[in-house]
C-alpha positions in Angstrom: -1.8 19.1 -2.1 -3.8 16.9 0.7 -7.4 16.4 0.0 -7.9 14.4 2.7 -11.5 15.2 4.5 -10.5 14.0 7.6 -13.0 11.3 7.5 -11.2 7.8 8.3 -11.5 5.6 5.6 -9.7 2.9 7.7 -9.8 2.7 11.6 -7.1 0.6 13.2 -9.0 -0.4 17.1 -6.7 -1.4 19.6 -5.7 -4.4 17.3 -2.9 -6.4 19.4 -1.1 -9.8 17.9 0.5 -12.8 19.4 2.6 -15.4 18.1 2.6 -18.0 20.8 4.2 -16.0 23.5 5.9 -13.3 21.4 4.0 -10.1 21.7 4.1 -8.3 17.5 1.7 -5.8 17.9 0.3 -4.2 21.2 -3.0 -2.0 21.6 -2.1 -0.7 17.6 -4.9 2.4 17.4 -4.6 5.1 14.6 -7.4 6.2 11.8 -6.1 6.4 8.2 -8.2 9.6 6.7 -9.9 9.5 3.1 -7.9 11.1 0.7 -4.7 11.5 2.3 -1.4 9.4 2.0 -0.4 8.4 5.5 3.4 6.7 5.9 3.5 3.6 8.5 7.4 3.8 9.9 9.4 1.9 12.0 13.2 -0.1 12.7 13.3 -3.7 11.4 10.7 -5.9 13.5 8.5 -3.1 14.9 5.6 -4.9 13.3 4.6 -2.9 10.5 4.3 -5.8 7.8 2.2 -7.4 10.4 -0.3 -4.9 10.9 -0.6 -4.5 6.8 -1.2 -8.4 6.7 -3.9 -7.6 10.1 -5.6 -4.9 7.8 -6.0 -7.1 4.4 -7.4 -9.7 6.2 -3.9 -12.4 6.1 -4.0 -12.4 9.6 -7.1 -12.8 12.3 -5.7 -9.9 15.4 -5.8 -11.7 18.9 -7.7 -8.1 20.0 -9.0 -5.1 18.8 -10.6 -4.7 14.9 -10.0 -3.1 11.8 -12.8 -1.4 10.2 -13.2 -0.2 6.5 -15.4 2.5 5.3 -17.2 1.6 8.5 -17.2 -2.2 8.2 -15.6 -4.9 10.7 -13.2 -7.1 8.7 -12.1 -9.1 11.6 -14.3 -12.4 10.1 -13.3 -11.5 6.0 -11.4 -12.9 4.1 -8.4 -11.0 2.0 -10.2 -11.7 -1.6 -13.3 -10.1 0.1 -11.3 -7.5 1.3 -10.1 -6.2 -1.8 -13.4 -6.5 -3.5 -14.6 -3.6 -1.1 -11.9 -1.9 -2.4 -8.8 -2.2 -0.1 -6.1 -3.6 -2.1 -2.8 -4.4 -1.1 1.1 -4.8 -2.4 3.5 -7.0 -1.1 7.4 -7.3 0.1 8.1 -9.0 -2.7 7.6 -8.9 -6.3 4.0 -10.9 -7.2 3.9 -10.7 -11.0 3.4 -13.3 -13.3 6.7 -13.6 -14.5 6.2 -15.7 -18.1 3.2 -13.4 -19.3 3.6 -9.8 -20.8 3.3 -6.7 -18.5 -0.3 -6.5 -20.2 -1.2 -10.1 -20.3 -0.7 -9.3 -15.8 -2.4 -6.1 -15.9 -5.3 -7.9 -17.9 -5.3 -10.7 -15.5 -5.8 -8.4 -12.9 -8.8 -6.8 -14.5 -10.7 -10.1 -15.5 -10.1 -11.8 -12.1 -11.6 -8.6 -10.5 -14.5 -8.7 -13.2 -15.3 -12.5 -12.4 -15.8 -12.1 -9.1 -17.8 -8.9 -9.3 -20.1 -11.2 -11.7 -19.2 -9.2 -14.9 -18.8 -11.8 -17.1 -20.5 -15.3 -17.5 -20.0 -18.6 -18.6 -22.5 -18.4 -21.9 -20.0 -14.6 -22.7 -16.6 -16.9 -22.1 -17.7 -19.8 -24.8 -19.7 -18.0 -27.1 -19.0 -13.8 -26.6 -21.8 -11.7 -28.0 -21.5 -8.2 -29.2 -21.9 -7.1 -25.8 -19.3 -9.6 -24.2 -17.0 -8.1 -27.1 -17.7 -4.6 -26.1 -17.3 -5.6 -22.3 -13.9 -7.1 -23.3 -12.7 -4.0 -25.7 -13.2 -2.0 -22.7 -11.5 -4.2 -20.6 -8.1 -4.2 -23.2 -8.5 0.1 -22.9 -8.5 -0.5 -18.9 -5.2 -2.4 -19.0 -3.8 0.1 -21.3 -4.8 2.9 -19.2 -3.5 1.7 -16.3 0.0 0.6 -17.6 0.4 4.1 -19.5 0.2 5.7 -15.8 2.4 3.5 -14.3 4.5 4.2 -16.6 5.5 0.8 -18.9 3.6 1.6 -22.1 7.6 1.2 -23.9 7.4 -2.8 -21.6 3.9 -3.7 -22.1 4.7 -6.7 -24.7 7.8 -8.1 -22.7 7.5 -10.6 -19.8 7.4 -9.3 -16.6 10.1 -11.6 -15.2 12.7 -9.6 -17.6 11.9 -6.4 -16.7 13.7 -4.5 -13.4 13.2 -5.3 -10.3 11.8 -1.5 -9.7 10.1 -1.9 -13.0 8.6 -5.1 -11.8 7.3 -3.2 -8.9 5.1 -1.1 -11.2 3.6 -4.0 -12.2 2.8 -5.6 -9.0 1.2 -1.3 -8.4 -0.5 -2.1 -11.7 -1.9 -5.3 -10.6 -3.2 -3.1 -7.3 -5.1 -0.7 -9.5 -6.9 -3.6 -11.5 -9.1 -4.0 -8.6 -10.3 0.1 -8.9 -9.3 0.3 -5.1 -11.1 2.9 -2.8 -7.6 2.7 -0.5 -4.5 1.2 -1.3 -1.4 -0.2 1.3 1.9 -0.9 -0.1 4.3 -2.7 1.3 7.7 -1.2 0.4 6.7 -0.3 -2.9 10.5 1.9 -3.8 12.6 -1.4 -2.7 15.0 -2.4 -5.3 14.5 1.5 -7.3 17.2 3.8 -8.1 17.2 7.7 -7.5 15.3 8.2 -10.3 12.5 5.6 -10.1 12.0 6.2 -6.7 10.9 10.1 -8.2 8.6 8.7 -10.5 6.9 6.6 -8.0 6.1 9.6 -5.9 4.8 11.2 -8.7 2.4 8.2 -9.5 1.4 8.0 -5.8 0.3 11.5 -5.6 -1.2 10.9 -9.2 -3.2 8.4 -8.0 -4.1 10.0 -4.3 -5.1 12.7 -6.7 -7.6 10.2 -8.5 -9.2 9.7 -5.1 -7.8 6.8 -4.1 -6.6 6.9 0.0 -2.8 5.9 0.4 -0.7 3.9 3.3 2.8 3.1 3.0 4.8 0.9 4.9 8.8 2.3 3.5 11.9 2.5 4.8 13.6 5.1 2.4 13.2 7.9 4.6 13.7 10.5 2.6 11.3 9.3 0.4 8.7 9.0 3.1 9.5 12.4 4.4 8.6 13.8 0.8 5.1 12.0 0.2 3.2 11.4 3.4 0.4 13.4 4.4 1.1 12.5 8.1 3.0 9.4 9.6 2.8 6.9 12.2 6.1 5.1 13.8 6.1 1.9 15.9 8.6 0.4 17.4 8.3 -3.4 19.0 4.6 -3.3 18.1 3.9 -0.1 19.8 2.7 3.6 18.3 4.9 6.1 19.8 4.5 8.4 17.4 2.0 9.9 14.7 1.9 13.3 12.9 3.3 15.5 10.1 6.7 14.9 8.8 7.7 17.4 10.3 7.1 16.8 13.4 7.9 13.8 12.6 11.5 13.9 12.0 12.6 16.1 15.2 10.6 13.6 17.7 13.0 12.0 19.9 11.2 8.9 20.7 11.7 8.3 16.7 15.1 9.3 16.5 15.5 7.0 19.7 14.0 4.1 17.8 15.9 4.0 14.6 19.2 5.3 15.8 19.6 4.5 19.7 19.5 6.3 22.9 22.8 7.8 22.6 21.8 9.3 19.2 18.8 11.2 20.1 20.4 12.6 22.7 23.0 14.5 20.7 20.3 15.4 18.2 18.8 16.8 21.1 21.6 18.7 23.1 21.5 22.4 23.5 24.3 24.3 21.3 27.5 25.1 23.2 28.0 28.8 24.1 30.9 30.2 22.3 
């Protein structure tokens, strides 16, 4: 079920990008609602993994502004970012492959806790019984969040053996660590079979459900069609297209983009008369 208030957790302002003279994004404008799971769509090159690198603060737009829970992050930087709570996965796998699922997860956790101040330098070299009870709780963190991703069985294996779907769940593990208000993925299903892919929409609605705000750039269509709340579809850097799936998957300007002119017109033809 959407719980989403229709308050926008994340407001995308007529953000445009240039790469010398190559136009990526143009006047990009669409408000991401808190508590909803909203799918950004679109062909190879519509500029989708540009506007996710835009929004976590990889990228500085050349117009326009993204704001956060009602903050301008046009002059912050992407560690700052997630620290007010808008974490990010990538493309590609980011684990670190030599440590144990749990030894990531628990990185995760204590870089998130350094920076927030948790811990000090006196707790590091010489842990009192309240550093030990801060670091307990810390251990029941990581194991919380790998039992709902779903590795419990991997925890103690390295995370460059496991899947590359399964390594996936980590990198979505190492998301969480940060306790994000909203989280953007990045492909998150890529490399999963059938089955996986099922379990990930499960978790995402699991966590939407926690209250955490969802948006998902994917190409496994089906996929999309299942989870999102709403969607929003460029095509060469431009919206021409936001709503439920529904409407969605029947709007000609989308069909257009993925499958060519010639394609949404006989998607779109009246039946012949018998």
């Amino acid at each position: 079920m959407n719980d989403a208030t229709g308050t926008p957790i994340l407001r995308v302002e007529h953000v445009g990008m240039k790469f010398g003279g190559l136009t990526a994004i143009a006047d990009l404008h669409f408000d991401v609602n808190e508590g909803e799971i909203l799918s950004l769509i679109g062909p190879n090159g519509a500029g989708k993994t540009t506007a996710f690198n835009i929004m976590t603060g990889f990228l500085k737009p050349t117009q326009g502004r993204v704001l956060f829970r009602g903050r301008d992050l046009s002059q912050t930087r992407p560690n700052e970012i997630a620290r007010l709570g808008l974490a990010r996965t990538f493309q590609r796998t980011s684990v670190f492959a030599d440590d144990s699922v749990r030894d990531n997860v628990l990185i995760g956790l204590h870089r998130h806790g350094e920076e927030e101040g948790a811990r000090g330098l006196l707790d590091r070299l010489f842990p009192t019984p309240g550093a030990r009870r801060a670091e307990a709780a810390v251990r029941a963190r990581a194991e919380a969040i790998i039992d709902l991703v779903g590795l419990s069985a991997r925890a103690d294996e390295k995370a460059g053996s496991l899947s590359y779907g399964e390594q996936r769940l980590v990198g979505f593990a190492l998301a969480l660590a940060v306790e994000p208000k909203m989280l953007l993925l990045d492909e998150p299903v890529s490399g999963m079979n059938a089955s996986e892919t099922q379990g990930f929409v499960r978790l995402i609605r699991k966590v939407r459900d926690e209250g955490v705000t969802i948006l998902l750039v994917e190409h496994d269509m089906p996929m999309v069609m299942e989870v999102s709340d709403r969607i929003v579809c460029l095509n060469y850097g431009r919206l021409i297209a936001e709503g439920p799936p529904a409407a969605i998957r029947t709007n000609p300007k989308v069909i257009e983009a993925y499958l060519g002119k010639s394609a949404a017109k006989l998607e779109h033809r009246e039946p012949a008369h018998a």
